[in-house]
gemmi code that builds the backbone of each chain (N, CA, C; Angstrom):
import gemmi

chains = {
    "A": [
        ("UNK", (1.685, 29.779, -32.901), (2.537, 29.505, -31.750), (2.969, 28.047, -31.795)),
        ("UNK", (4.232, 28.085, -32.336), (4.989, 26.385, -32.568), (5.058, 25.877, -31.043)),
        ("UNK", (5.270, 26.312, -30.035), (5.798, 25.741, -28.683), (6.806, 25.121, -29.051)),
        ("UNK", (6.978, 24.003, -28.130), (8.575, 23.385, -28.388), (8.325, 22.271, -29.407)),
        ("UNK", (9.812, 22.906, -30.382), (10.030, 21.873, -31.571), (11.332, 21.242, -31.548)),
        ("UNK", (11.308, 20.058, -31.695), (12.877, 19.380, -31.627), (12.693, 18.861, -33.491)),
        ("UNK", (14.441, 18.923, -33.511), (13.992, 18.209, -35.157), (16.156, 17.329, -35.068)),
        ("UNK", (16.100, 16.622, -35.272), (15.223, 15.678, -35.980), (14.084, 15.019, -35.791)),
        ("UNK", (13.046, 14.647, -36.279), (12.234, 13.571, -35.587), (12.894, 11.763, -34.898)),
        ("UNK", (13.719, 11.013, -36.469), (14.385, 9.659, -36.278), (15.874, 10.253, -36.642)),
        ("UNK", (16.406, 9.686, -36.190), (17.979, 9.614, -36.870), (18.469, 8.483, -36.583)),
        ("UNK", (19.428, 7.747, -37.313), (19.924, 6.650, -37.168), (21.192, 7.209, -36.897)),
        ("UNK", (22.486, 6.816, -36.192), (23.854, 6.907, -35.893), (24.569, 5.560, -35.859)),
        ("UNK", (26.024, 5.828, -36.187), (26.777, 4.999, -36.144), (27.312, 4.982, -34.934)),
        ("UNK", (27.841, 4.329, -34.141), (29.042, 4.179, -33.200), (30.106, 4.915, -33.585)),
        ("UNK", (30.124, 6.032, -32.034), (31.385, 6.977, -32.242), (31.209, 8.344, -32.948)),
        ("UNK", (30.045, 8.111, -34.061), (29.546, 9.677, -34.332), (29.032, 10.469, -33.318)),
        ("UNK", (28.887, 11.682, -33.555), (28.776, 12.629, -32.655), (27.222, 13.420, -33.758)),
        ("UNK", (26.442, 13.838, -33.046), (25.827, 14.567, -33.558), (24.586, 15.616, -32.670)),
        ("UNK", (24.251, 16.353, -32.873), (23.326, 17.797, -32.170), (21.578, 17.219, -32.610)),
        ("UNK", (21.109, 17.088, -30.952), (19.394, 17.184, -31.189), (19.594, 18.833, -30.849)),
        ("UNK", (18.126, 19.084, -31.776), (17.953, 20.937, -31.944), (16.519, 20.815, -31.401)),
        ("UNK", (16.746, 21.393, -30.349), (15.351, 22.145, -29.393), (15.159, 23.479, -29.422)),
        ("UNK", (14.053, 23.909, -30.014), (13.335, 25.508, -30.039), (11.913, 25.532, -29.175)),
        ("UNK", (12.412, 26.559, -28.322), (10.519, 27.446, -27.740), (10.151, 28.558, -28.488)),
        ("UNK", (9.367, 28.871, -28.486), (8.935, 29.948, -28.658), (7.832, 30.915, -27.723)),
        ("UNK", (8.133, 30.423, -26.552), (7.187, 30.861, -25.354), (7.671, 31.491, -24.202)),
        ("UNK", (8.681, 31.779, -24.790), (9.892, 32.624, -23.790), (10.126, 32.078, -22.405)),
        ("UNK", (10.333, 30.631, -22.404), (10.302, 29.856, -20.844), (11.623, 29.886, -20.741)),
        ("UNK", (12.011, 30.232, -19.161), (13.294, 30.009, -18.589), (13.727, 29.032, -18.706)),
        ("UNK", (13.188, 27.918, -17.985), (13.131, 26.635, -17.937), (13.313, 25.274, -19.217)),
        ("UNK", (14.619, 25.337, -19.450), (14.217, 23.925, -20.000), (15.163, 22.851, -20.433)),
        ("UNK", (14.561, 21.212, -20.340), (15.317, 20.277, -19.949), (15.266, 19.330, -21.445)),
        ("UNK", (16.143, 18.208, -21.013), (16.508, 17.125, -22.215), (16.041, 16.317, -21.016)),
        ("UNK", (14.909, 15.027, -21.327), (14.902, 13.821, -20.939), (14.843, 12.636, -22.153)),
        ("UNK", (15.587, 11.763, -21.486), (15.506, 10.704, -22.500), (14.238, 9.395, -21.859)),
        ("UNK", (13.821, 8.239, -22.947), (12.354, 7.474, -22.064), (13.338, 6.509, -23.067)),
        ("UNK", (13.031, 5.502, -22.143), (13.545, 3.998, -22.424), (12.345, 3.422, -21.892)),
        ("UNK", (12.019, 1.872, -22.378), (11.054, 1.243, -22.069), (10.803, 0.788, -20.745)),
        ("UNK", (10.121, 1.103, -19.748), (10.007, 0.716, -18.125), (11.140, 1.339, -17.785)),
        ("UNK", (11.286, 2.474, -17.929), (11.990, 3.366, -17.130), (11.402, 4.735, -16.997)),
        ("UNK", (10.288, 5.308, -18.041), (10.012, 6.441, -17.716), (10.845, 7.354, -18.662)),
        ("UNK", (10.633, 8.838, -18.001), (11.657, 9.860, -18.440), (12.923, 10.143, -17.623)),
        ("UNK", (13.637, 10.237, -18.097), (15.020, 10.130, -16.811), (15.738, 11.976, -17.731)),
        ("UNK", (15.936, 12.612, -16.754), (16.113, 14.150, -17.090), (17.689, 13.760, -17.414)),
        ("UNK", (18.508, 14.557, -18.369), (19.233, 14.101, -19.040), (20.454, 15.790, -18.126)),
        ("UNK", (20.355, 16.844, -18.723), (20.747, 18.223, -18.597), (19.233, 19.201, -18.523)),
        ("UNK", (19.197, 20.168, -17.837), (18.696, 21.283, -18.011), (19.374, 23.223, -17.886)),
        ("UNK", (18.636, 23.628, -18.222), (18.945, 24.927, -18.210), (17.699, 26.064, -17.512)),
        ("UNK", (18.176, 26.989, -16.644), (17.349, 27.777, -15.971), (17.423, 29.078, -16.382)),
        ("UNK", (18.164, 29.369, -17.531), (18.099, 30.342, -18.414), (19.325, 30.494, -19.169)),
        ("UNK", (19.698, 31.696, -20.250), (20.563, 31.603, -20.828), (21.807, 31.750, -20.869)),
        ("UNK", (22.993, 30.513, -20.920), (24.103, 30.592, -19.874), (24.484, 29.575, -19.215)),
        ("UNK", (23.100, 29.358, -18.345), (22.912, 28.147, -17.041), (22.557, 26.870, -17.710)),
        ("UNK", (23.256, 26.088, -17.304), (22.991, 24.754, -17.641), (23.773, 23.331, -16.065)),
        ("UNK", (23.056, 22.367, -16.247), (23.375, 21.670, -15.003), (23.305, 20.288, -15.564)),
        ("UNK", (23.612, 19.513, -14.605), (23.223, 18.179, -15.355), (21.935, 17.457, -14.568)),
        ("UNK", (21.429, 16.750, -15.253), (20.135, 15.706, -14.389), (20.528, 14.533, -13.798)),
        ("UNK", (20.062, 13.392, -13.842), (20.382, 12.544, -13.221), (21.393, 10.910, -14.565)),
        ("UNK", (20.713, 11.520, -15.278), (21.456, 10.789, -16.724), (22.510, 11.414, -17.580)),
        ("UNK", (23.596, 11.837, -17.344), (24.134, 13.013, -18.198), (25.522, 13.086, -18.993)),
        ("UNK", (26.225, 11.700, -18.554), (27.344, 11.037, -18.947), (27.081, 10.802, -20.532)),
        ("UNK", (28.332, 11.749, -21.243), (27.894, 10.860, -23.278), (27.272, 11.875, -23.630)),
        ("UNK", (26.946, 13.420, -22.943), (25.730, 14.278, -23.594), (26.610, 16.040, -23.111)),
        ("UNK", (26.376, 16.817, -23.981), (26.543, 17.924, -23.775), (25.553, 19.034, -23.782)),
        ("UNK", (25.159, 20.094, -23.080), (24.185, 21.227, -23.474), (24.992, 22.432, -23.280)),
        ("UNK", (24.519, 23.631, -24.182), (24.639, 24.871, -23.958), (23.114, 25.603, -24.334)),
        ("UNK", (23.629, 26.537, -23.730), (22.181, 27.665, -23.517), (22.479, 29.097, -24.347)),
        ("UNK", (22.685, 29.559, -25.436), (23.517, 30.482, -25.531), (21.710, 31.681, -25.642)),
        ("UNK", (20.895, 31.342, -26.208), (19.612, 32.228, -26.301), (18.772, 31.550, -24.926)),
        ("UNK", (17.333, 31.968, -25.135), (16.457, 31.539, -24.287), (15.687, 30.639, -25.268)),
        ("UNK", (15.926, 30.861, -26.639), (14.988, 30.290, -27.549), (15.382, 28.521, -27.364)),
        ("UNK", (17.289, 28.554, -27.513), (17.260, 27.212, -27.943), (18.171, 26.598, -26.977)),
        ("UNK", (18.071, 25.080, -27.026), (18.278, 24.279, -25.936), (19.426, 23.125, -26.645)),
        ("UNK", (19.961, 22.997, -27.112), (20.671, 21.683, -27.951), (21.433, 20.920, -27.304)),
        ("UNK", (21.042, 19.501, -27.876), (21.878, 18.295, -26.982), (22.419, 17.984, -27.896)),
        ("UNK", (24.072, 17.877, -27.699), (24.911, 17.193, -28.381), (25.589, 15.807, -27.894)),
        ("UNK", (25.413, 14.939, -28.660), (26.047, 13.530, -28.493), (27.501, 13.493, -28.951)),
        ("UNK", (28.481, 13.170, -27.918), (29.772, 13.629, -28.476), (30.323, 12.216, -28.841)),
        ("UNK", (30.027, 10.806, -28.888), (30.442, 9.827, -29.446), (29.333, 8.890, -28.802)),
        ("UNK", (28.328, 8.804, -30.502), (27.197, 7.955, -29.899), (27.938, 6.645, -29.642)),
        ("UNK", (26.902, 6.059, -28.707), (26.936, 4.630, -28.240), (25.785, 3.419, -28.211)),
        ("UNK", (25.441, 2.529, -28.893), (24.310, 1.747, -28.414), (23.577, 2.002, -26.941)),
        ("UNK", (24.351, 2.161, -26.168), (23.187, 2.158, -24.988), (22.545, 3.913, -25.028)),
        ("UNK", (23.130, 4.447, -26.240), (22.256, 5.841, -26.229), (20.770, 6.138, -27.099)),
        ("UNK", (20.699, 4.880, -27.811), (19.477, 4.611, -28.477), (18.159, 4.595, -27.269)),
        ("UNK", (17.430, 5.347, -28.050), (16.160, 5.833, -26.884), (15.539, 7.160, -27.447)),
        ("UNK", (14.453, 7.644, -27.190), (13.805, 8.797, -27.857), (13.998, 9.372, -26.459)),
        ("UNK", (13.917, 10.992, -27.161), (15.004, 12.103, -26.489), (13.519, 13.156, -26.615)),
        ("UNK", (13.261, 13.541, -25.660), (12.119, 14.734, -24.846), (13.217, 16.139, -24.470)),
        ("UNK", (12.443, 17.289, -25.397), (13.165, 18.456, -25.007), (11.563, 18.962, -24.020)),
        ("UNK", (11.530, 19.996, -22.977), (10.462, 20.464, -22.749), (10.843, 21.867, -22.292)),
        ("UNK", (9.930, 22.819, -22.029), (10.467, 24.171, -21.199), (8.806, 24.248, -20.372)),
        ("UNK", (9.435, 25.408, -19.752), (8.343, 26.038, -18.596), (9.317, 27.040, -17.877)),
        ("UNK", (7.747, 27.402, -16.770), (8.225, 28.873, -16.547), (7.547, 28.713, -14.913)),
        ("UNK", (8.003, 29.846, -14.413), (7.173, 30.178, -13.196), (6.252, 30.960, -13.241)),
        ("UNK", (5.485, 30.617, -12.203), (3.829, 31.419, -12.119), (4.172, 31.954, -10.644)),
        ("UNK", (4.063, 33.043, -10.317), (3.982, 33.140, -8.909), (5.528, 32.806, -8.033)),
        ("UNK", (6.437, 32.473, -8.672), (7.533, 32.079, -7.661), (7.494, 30.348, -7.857)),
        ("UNK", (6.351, 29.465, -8.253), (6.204, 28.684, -8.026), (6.736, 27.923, -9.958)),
        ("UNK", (6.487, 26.742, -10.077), (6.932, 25.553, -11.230), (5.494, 25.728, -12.071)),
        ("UNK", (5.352, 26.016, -12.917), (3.908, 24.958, -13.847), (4.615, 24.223, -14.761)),
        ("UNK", (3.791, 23.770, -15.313), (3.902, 22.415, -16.351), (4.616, 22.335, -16.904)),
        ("UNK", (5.318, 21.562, -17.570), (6.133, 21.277, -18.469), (5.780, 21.150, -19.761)),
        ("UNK", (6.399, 21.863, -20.866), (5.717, 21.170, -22.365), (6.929, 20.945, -22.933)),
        ("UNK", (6.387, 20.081, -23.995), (7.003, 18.691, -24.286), (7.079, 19.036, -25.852)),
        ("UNK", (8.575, 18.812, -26.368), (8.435, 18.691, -27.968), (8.356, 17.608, -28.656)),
        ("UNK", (7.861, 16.691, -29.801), (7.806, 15.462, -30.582), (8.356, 15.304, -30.043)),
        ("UNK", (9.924, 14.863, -29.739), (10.728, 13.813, -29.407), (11.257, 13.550, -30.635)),
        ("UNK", (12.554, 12.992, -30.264), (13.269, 12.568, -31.701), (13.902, 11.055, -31.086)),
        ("UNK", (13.436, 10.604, -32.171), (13.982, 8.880, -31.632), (15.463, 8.415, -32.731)),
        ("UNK", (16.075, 8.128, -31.858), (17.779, 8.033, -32.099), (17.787, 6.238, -31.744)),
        ("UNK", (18.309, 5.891, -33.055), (19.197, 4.438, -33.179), (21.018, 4.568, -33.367)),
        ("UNK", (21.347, 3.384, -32.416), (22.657, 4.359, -32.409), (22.864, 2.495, -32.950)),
        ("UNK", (23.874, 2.220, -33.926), (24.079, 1.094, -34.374), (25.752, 0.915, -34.565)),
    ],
    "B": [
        ("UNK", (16.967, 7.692, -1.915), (16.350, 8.048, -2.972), (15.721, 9.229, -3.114)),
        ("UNK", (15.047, 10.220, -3.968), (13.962, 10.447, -4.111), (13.088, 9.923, -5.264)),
        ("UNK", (11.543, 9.182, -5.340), (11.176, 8.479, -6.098), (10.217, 8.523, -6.657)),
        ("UNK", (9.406, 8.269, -7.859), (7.850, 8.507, -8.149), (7.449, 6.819, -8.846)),
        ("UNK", (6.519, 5.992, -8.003), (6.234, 4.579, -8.451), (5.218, 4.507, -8.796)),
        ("UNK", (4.587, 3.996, -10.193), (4.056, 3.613, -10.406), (3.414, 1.687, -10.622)),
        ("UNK", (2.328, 1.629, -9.878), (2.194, 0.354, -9.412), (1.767, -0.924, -10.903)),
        ("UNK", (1.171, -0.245, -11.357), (0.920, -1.119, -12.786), (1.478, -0.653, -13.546)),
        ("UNK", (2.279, -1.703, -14.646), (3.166, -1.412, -15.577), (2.381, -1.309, -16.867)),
        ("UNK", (1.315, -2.367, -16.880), (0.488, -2.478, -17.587), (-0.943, -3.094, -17.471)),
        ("UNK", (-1.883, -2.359, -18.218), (-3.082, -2.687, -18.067), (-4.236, -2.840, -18.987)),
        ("UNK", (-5.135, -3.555, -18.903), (-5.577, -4.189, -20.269), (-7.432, -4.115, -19.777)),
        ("UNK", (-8.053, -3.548, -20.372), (-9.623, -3.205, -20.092), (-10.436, -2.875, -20.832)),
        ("UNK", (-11.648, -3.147, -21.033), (-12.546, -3.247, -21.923), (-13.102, -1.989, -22.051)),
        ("UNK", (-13.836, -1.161, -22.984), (-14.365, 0.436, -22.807), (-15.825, 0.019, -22.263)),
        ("UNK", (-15.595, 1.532, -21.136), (-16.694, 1.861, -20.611), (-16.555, 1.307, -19.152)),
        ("UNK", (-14.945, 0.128, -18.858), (-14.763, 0.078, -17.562), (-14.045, 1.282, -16.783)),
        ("UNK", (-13.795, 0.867, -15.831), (-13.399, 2.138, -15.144), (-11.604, 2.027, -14.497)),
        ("UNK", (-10.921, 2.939, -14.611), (-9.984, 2.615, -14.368), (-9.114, 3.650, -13.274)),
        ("UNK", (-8.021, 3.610, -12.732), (-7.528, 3.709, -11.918), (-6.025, 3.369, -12.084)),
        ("UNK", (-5.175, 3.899, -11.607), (-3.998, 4.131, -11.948), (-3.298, 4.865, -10.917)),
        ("UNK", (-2.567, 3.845, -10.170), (-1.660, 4.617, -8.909), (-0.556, 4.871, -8.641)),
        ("UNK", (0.003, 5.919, -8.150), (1.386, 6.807, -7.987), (1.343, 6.880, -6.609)),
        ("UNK", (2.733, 6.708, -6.195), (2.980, 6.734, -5.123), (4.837, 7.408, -5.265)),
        ("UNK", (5.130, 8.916, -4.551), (6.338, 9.380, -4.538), (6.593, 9.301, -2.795)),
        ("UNK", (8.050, 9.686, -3.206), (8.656, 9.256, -1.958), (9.320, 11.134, -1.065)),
        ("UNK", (9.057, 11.879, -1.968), (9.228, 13.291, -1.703), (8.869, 13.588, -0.544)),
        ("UNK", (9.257, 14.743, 0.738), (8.744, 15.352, 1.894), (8.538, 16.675, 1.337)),
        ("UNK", (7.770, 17.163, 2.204), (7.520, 18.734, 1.555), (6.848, 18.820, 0.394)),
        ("UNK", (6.747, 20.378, 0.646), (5.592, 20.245, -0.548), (5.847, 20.218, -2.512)),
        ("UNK", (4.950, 19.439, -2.871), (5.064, 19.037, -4.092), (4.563, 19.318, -5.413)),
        ("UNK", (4.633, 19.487, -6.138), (3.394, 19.251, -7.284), (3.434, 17.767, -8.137)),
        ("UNK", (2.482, 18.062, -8.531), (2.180, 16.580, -8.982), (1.463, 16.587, -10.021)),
        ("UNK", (1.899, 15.413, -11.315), (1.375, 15.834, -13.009), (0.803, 14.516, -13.613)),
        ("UNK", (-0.296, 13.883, -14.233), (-0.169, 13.015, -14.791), (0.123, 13.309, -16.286)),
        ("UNK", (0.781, 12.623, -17.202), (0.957, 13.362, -18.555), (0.676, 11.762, -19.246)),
        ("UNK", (-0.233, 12.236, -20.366), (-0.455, 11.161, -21.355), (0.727, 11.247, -22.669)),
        ("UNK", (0.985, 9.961, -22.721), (1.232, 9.665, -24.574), (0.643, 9.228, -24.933)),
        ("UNK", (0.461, 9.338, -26.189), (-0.436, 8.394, -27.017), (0.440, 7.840, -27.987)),
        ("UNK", (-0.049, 6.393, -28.656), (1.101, 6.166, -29.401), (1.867, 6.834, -30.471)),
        ("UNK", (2.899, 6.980, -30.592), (4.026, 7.813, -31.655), (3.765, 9.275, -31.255)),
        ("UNK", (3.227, 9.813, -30.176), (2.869, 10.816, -30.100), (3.646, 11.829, -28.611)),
        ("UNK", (3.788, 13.001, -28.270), (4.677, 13.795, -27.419), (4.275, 13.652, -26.167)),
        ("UNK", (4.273, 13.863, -25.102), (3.275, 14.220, -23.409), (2.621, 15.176, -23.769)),
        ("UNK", (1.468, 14.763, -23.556), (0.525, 15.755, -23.073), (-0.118, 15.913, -21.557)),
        ("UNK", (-0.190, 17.315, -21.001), (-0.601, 16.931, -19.442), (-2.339, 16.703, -19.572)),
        ("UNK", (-2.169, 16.102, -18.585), (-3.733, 15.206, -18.201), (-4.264, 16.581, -17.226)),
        ("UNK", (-3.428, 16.562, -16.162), (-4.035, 17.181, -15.126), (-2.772, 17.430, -14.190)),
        ("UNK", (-2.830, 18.300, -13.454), (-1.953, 18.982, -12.575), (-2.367, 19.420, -11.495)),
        ("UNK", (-1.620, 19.256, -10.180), (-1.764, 19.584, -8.719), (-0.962, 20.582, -8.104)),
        ("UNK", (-1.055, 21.584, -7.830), (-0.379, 22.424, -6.785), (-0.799, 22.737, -5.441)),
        ("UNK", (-2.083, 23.234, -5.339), (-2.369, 23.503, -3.586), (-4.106, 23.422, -4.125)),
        ("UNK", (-4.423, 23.521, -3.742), (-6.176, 23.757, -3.194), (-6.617, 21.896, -2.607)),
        ("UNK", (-7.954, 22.325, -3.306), (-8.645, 21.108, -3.917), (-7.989, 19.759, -3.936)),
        ("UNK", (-7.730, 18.721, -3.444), (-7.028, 17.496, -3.544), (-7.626, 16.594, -4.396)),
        ("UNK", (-9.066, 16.677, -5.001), (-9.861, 16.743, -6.173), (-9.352, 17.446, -7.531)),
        ("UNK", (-8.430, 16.713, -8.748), (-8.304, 17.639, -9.197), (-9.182, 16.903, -10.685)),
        ("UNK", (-9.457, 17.824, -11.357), (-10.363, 17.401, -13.115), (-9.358, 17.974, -13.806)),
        ("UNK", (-8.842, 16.809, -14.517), (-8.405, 17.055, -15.896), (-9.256, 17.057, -17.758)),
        ("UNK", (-8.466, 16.953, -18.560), (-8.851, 16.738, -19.644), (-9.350, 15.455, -20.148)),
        ("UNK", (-10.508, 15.255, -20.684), (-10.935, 13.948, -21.314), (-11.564, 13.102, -20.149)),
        ("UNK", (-12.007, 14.008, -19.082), (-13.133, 12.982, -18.187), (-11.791, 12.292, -16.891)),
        ("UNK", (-11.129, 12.784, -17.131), (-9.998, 12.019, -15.908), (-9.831, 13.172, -14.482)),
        ("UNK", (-9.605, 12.578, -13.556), (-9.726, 13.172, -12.849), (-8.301, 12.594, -11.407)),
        ("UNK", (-8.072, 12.817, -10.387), (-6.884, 12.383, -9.482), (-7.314, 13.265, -8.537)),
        ("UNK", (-6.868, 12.330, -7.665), (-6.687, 12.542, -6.293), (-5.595, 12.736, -5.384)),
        ("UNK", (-5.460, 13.922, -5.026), (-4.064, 13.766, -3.681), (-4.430, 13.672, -2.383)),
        ("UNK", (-3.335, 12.541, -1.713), (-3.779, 12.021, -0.442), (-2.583, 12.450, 0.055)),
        ("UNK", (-2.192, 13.416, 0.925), (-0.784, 14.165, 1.498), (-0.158, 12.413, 1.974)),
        ("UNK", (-1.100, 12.071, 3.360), (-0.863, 11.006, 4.136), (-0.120, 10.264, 3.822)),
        ("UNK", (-0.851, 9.296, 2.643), (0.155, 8.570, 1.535), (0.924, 8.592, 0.307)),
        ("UNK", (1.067, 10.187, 0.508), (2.196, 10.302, -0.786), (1.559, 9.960, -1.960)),
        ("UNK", (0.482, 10.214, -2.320), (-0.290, 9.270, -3.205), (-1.027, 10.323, -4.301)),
        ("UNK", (-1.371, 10.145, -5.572), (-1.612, 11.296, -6.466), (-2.435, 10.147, -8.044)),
        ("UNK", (-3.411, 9.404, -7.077), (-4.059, 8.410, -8.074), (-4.910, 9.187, -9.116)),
        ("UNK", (-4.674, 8.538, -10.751), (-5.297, 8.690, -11.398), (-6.384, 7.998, -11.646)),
        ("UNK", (-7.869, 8.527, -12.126), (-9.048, 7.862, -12.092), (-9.918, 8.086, -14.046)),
        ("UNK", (-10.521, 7.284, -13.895), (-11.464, 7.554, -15.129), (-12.548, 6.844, -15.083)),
        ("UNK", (-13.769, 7.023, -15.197), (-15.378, 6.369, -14.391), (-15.068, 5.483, -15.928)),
        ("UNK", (-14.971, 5.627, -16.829), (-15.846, 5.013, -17.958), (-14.545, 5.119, -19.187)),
        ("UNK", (-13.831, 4.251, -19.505), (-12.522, 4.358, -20.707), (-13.380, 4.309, -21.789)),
        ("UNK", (-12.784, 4.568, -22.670), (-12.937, 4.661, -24.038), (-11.509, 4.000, -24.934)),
        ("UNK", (-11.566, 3.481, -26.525), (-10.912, 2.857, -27.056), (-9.898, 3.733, -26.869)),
        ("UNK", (-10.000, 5.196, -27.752), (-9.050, 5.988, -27.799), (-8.032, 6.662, -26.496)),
        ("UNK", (-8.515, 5.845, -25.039), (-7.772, 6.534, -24.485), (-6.657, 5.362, -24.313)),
        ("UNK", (-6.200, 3.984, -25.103), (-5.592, 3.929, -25.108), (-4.117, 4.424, -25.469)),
        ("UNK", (-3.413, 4.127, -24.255), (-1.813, 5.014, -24.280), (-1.407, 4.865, -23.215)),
        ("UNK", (0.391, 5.444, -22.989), (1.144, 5.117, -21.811), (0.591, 6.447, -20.893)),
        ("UNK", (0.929, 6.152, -19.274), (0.312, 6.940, -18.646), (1.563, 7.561, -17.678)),
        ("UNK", (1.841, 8.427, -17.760), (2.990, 8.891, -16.400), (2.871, 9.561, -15.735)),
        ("UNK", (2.863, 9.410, -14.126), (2.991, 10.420, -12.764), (4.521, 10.922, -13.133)),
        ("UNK", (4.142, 12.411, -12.657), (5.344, 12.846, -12.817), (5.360, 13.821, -11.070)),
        ("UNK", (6.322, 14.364, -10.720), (6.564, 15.219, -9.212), (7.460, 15.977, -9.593)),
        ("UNK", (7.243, 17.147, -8.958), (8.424, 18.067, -8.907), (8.123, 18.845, -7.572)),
        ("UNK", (9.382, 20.046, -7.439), (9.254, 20.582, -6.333), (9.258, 22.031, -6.549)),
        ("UNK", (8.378, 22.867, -5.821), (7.770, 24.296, -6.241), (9.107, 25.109, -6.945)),
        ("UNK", (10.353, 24.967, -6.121), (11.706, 25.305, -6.668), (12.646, 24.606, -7.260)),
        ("UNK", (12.153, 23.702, -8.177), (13.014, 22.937, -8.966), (13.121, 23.050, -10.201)),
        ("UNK", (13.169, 23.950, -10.927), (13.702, 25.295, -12.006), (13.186, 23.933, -13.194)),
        ("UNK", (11.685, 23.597, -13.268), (11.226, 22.751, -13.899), (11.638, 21.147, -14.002)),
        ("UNK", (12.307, 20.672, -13.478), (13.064, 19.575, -13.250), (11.777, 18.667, -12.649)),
        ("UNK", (11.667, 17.776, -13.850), (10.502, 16.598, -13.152), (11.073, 15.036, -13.027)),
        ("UNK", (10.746, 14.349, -12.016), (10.854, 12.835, -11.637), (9.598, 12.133, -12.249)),
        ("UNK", (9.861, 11.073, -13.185), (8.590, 10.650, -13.491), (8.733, 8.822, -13.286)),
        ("UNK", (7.603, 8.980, -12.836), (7.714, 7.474, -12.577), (7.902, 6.369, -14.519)),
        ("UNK", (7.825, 4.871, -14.044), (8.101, 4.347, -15.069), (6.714, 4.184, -16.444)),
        ("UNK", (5.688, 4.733, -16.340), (4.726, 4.759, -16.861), (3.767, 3.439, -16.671)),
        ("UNK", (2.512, 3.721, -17.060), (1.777, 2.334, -17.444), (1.003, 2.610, -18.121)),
        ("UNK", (1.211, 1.529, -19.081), (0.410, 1.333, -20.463), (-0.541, 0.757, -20.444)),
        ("UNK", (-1.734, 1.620, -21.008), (-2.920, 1.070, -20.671), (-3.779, 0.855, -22.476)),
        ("UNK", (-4.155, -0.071, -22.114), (-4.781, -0.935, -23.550), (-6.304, -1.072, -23.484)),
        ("UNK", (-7.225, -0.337, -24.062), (-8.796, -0.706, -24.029), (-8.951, -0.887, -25.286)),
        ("UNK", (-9.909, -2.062, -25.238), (-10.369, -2.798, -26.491), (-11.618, -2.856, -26.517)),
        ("UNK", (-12.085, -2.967, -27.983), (-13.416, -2.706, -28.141), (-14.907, -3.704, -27.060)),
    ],
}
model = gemmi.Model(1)
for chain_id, residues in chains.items():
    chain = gemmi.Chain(chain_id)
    for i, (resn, *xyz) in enumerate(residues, 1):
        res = gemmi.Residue()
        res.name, res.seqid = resn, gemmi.SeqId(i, " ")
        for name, pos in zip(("N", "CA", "C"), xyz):
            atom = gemmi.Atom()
            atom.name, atom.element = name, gemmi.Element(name[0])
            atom.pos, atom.b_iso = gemmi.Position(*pos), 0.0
            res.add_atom(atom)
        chain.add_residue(res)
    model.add_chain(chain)
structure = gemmi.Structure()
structure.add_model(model)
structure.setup_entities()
């Protein structure tokens, strides 16, 4: 049981390229989001999706695209990187128990230099 | 706003002291509440998690938190650190219907040395 895998792990980008982080579950969760973590800021939720189809934005979401087309996969596309998009990128999913939220799980992370 | 603060950004302690680590959100209604570890170069892992009972909750690796409704408050504790639990530490909140969507505060990095 992989749980959630993002790949790339590093990527370096140029200014103005565009390129796809690839998020997979394998735990059949409705639930699941892109946050990005910058230093003394935390995780700041980027887009999520509440199943396949649905997608919304978070509170960071300007410079980023998602679609949902399975339940398996989640992909963030950068449609013209930018320096201030350098930062490691958190895919996670989850599910409900009861009507209610549990936990979130978390894939490596892929850390993006945008130069 | 809605907000999740964490009061130390960073923290620096010898093993076998005891530590403490406080969150404070700004949410009404009811909540859940997560601490999640990194370790360095490494993904979140959850520590421990709150939904309803017990305001006592035990996590993994001897840590344990407390929820105080009153003060919005969801402190993390540990009687006795160890080297290896150095790593960043994050409160995170969400809300029972928030289709997994978490607020996490800014973390604090905590450093124990031999």
């Amino acid at each position: 049981n992989a749980g959630v895998t993002q790949t790339p792990k590093f990527q370096v980008l140029k200014t103005g390229q565009s390129m796809t982080l690839q998020c997979a579950q394998d735990m059949n969760h409705e639930y699941m989001s892109w946050y990005r973590q910058d230093p003394g800021m935390g995780l700041r939720l980027i887009h999520y999706s509440v199943g396949a189809g649905i997608t919304d934005q978070g509170e960071v979401p300007n410079g980023y695209n998602v679609s949902r087309s399975t339940t398996e996969d989640f992909p963030l596309r950068l449609l013209s990187a930018a320096p201030s998009q350098t930062s490691v990128y958190f895919c996670a999913s989850s599910y409900d128990r009861e009507g209610m939220n549990t936990e979130a799980f978390f894939g490596q992370g892929t850390r993006l230099t945008v130069v | 706003a809605q907000s999740v603060s964490q009061h130390n950004h960073h923290v620096i302690l010898s093993e076998a002291a005891s530590l403490e680590l406080g969150c404070n959100y700004s949410y009404g209604g009811t909540v859940n509440l997560f601490w999640y570890v990194q370790y360095p170069g490494q993904h979140l892992q959850l520590l421990l998690k709150y939904f309803s009972g017990d305001p006592l909750v035990k996590g993994i690796k001897g840590f344990e938190a407390e929820f105080i409704k009153s003060k919005f408050s969801f402190n993390l504790r540990k009687p006795s650190v160890q080297w290896s639990d150095t790593a960043e530490y994050f409160c995170a909140v969400s809300r029972p219907d928030s289709w997994g969507k978490l607020q996490f505060g800014a973390g604090t990095q905590v450093v124990v040395t031999p």
